[in-house]
C-alpha positions, 0 to 999 in steps of 0.5 A: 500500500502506497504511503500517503502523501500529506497535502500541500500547504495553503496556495494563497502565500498572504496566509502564511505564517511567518515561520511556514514561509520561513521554511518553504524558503529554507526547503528552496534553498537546498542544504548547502545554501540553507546551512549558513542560515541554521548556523545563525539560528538560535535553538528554538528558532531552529526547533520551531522551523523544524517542526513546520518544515516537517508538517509541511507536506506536498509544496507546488511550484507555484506557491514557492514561485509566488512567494519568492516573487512577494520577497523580491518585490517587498526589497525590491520596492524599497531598495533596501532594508533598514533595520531598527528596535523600532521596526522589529518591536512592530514587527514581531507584534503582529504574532506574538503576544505583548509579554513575550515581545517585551521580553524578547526586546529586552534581551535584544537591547542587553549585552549581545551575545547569542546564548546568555554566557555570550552575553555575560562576557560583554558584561562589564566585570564590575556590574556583574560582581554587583548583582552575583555578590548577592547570590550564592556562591555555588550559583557564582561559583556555576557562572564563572565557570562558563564565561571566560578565564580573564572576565571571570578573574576581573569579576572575582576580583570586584567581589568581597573578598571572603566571598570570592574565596568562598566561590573559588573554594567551590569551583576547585570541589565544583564537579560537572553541572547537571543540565537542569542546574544550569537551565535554571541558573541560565533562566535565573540570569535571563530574568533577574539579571539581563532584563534589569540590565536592559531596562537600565540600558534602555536610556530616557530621550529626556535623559539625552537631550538633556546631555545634548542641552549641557553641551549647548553654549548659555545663548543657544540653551536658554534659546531652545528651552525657552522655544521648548517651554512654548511648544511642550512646558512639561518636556522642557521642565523634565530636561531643565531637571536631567541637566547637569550645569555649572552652577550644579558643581555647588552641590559638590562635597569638599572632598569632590570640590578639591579632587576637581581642582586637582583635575582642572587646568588652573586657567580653565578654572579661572576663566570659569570662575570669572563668569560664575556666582559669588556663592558658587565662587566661594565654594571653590575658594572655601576648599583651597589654600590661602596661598592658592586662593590669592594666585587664581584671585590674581589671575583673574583680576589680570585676565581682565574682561573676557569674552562670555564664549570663552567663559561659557567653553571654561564652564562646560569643560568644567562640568565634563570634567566633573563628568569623567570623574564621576563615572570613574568613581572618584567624585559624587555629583548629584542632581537637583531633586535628589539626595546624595543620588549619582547622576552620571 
C-alpha cells in the first residue's frame, strides 16, 4: 500500500505564517545554501522551523514561485532594508503576544551575545560582581565557570573578598553541572539579571537631550528651552531637571570640590570662575589654600574682561570634567531633586 502523501500547504502565500514561509524558503534553498542560515539560528528558532518544515507536506511550484516573487518585490520596492528596535518591536507584534515581545526586546537591547554566557562576557566585570555578590556562591561559583578565564578573574576580583574565596573554594570541589542546574541558573540570569540590565540600558530621550542641552553654549540653551517651554512646558521642565550645569558643581562635597581642582587646568578654572556666582565662587575658594586662593584671585583680576564664549567653553569643560570623574568613581555629583543620588 502506497504511503500517503500529506497535502500541500495553503496556495494563497498572504496566509502564511511567518515561520511556514520561513521554511518553504529554507526547503528552496537546498542544504548547502540553507546551512549558513541554521548556523545563525538560535535553538528554538531552529526547533520551531523544524517542526513546520516537517508538517509541511506536498509544496507546488507555484506557491514557492509566488512567494519568492512577494520577497523580491517587498526589497525590491524599497531598495533596501533598514533595520531598527523600532521596526522589529512592530514587527514581531503582529504574532506574538505583548509579554513575550517585551521580553524578547529586552534581551535584544542587553549585552549581545547569542546564548546568555555570550552575553555575560560583554558584561562589564564590575556590574556583574554587583548583582552575583548577592547570590550564592555555588550559583557564582556555576557562572564563572562558563564565561571566560580573564572576565571571570576581573569579576572575582570586584567581589568581597571572603566571598570570592568562598566561590573559588567551590569551583576547585565544583564537579560537572547537571543540565537542569544550569537551565535554571541560565533562566535565573535571563530574568533577574539581563532584563534589569536592559531596562537600565534602555536610556530616557529626556535623559539625552538633556546631555545634548549641557553641551549647548548659555545663548543657544536658554534659546531652545525657552522655544521648548512654548511648544511642550512639561518636556522642557523634565530636561531643565536631567541637566547637569555649572552652577550644579555647588552641590559638590569638599572632598569632590578639591579632587576637581586637582583635575582642572588652573586657567580653565579661572576663566570659569570669572563668569560664575559669588556663592558658587566661594565654594571653590572655601576648599583651597590661602596661598592658592590669592594666585587664581590674581589671575583673574589680570585676565581682565573676557569674552562670555570663552567663559561659557571654561564652564562646560568644567562640568565634563566633573563628568569623567564621576563615572570613574572618584567624585559624587548629584542632581537637583535628589539626595546624595549619582547622576552620571
Amino acid at each position: 500500500m502506497a504511503k500517503a502523501v500529506k497535502p500541500a500547504v495553503k496556495d494563497d502565500v498572504r496566509s502564511l505564517s511567518g515561520a511556514e514561509r520561513a521554511a518553504i524558503i529554507m526547503l528552496s534553498l537546498g542544504e548547502d545554501h540553507s546551512a549558513k542560515l541554521w548556523s545563525m539560528m538560535d535553538e528554538e528558532e531552529v526547533k520551531e522551523i523544524s517542526q513546520v518544515m516537517s508538517n509541511l507536506g506536498s509544496i507546488s511550484a507555484n506557491v514557492i514561485e509566488k512567494l519568492l516573487i512577494d520577497f523580491v518585490s517587498q526589497m525590491s520596492g524599497t531598495g533596501s532594508l533598514m533595520g531598527s528596535y523600532e521596526s522589529t518591536e512592530r514587527l514581531i507584534a503582529r504574532f506574538l503576544p505583548d509579554d513575550k515581545v517585551a521580553q524578547i526586546m529586552e534581551e535584544i537591547r542587553g549585552p549581545a551575545g547569542r546564548t546568555m554566557w555570550d552575553k555575560l562576557a560583554n558584561v562589564n566585570e564590575s556590574v556583574l560582581a554587583n548583582y552575583l555578590k548577592n547570590e550564592y556562591p555555588q550559583t557564582v561559583s556555576v557562572v564563572l565557570s562558563k564565561i571566560k578565564p580573564e572576565h571571570a578573574a576581573r569579576v572575582l576580583g570586584a567581589l568581597p573578598e571572603e566571598f570570592a574565596l568562598e566561590v573559588v573554594q567551590r569551583m576547585l570541589r565544583m564537579e560537572s553541572v547537571q543540565k537542569d542546574i544550569l537551565d535554571k541558573v541560565e533562566q535565573t540570569l535571563r530574568v533577574e539579571f539581563m532584563s534589569n540590565l536592559a531596562r537600565t540600558a534602555k536610556r530616557d530621550a529626556h535623559e539625552q537631550m538633556a546631555e545634548i542641552f549641557n553641551n549647548f553654549d548659555r545663548q543657544t540653551e536658554s534659546r531652545f528651552i525657552t522655544a521648548l517651554e512654548e511648544r511642550s512646558r512639561d518636556s522642557a521642565e523634565r530636561i531643565k531637571a536631567l541637566m547637569f550645569t555649572f552652577e550644579d558643581l555647588s552641590k559638590l562635597d569638599p572632598g569632590s570640590i578639591q579632587t576637581l581642582l586637582r583635575n582642572i587646568e588652573k586657567d580653565k578654572l579661572g576663566l570659569a570662575l570669572k563668569g560664575a556666582t559669588d556663592g558658587l565662587r566661594d565654594v571653590f575658594f572655601t576648599n583651597m589654600s590661602e596661598r592658592a586662593g590669592k594666585i587664581l584671585r590674581e589671575d583673574m583680576e589680570a585676565m581682565g574682561p573676557v569674552r562670555l564664549k570663552d567663559v561659557d567653553e571654561a564652564q562646560m569643560r568644567m562640568v565634563n570634567v566633573a563628568k569623567d570623574l564621576a563615572n570613574k568613581g572618584e567624585i559624587m555629583i548629584a542632581g537637583g531633586n535628589s539626595e546624595d543620588e549619582l547622576i552620571y
